[in-house]
N, C-alpha and C positions, 0 to 999 in steps of 0.2 A: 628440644623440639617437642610439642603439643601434638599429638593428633587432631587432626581435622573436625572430627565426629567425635565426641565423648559421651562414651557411655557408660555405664555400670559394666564393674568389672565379669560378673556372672554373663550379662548379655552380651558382653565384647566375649568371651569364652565360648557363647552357644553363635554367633555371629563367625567367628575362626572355625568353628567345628565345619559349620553352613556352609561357607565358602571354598573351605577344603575341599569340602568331599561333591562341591563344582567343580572347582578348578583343575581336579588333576583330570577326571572324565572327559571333561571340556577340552582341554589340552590335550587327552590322546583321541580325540573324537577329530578337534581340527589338524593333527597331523597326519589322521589316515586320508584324511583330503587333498592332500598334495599331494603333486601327481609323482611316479618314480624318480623321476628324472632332478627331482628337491635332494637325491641322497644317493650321493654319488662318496665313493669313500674316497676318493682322494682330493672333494674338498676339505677346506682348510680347516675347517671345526674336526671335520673325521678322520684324516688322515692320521697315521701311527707316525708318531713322534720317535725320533730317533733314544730320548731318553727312556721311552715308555719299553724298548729294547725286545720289539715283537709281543709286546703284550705280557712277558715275560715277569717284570717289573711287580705289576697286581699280584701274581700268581707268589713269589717272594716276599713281598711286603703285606699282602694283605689274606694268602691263602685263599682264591675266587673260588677252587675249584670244589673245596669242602662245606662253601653256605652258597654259594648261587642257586639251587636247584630248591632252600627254602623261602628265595624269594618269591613274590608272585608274578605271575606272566599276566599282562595286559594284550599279549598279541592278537588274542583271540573272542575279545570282549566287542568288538565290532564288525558288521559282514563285511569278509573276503579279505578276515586277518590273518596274522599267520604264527603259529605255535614257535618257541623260538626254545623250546625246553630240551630239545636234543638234536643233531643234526641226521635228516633221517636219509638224505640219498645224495648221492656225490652226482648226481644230472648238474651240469654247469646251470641247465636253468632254474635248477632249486636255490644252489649256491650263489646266485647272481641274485635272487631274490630274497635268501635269508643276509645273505651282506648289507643289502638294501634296510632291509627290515632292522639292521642293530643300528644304521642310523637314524632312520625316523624312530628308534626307541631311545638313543640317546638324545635327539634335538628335543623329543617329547619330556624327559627329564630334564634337560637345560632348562628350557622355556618354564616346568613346574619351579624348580629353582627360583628363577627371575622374579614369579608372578610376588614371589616371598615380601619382595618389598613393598608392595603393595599395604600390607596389611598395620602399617607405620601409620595408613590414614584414618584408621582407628582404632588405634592400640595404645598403648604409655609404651615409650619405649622401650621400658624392659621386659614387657611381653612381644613387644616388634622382634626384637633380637629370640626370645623364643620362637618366635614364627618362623623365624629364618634358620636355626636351629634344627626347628620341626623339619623344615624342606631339604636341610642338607641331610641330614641324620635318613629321610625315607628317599631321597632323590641319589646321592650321591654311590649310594653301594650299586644301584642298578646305571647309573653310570659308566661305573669301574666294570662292570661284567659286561658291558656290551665294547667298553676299548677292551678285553681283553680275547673277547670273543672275535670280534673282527679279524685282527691279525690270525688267526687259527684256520679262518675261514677264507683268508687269501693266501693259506699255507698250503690246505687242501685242494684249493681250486691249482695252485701252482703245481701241486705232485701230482693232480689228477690227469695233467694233459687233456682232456677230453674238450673235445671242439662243441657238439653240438648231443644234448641227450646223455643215451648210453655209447655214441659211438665214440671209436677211439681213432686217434689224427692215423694218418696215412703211415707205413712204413718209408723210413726215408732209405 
């Protein structure tokens, strides 16, 4: 397979740099556009998988809990984002909205993901499969920390009991 557009291989190189460093902004720029209601966790993309064993799984195989904090946060890089680096209050309305938030950070990694193939329309393909490569290698770990975050985050909301705020449910 030819690409589309052939270029010199130095301008296809400043060309992939260019588009990157579009594409992933662009992508979390049009994810905070959708409204809440786009990231709901138990749609089918979010929802914890019975294999993934509460999130459990990541934490085993790939130890989250000792490099996620050297990742970088995009949460906050757009107005009325939201910090996702520590979970700072058990308010069901915080926790309803940081749940929210690891999916619109997870669909915004898928989607940068996807875009990868893209770049097959002017590349040789064995800088395409770099490209893609490139996407899984910066897309993929922050993937893994937002399924593993979730489940934590519907673990605490289930111990917290709390209905609404700081209050706490009625004595039965």
């Amino acid at each position: 397979m030819l690409p589309l557009i052939r270029l010199p291989i130095g301008w296809t190189v400043v060309l992939d740099s260019a588009v990157w460093a579009v594409i992933q902004p662009l992508i979390g720029f049009l994810c905070t556009q959708l409204p809440p209601s786009a990231f709901d966790a138990g749609h089918w993309l979010f929802r914890t998988r019975r294999w993934e064993q509460g999130g459990a799984i990541y934490e085993r195989l790939f130890r989250v809990r000792r490099w996620k904090g050297w990742l970088p946060s995009g949460g906050t890089v757009f107005r009325g984002g939201f910090s996702m680096r520590r979970v700072m209050s058990s308010r069901r309305e915080y926790l309803e909205r940081y749940l929210q938030e690891t999916c619109r950070a997870e669909l915004t990694h898928w989607l940068a993901l996807g875009a990868s193939v893209f770049f097959f329309l002017w590349n040789p393909p064995w800088l395409g499969l770099y490209m893609v490569l490139y996407a899984v290698v910066v897309n993929a770990p922050c993937i893994v920390v937002q399924r593993a975050n979730r489940p934590h985050i519907l673990r605490i909301m289930a111990r917290s009991g709390r209905v609404r705020g700081d209050e706490k449910p009625a004595a039965a």
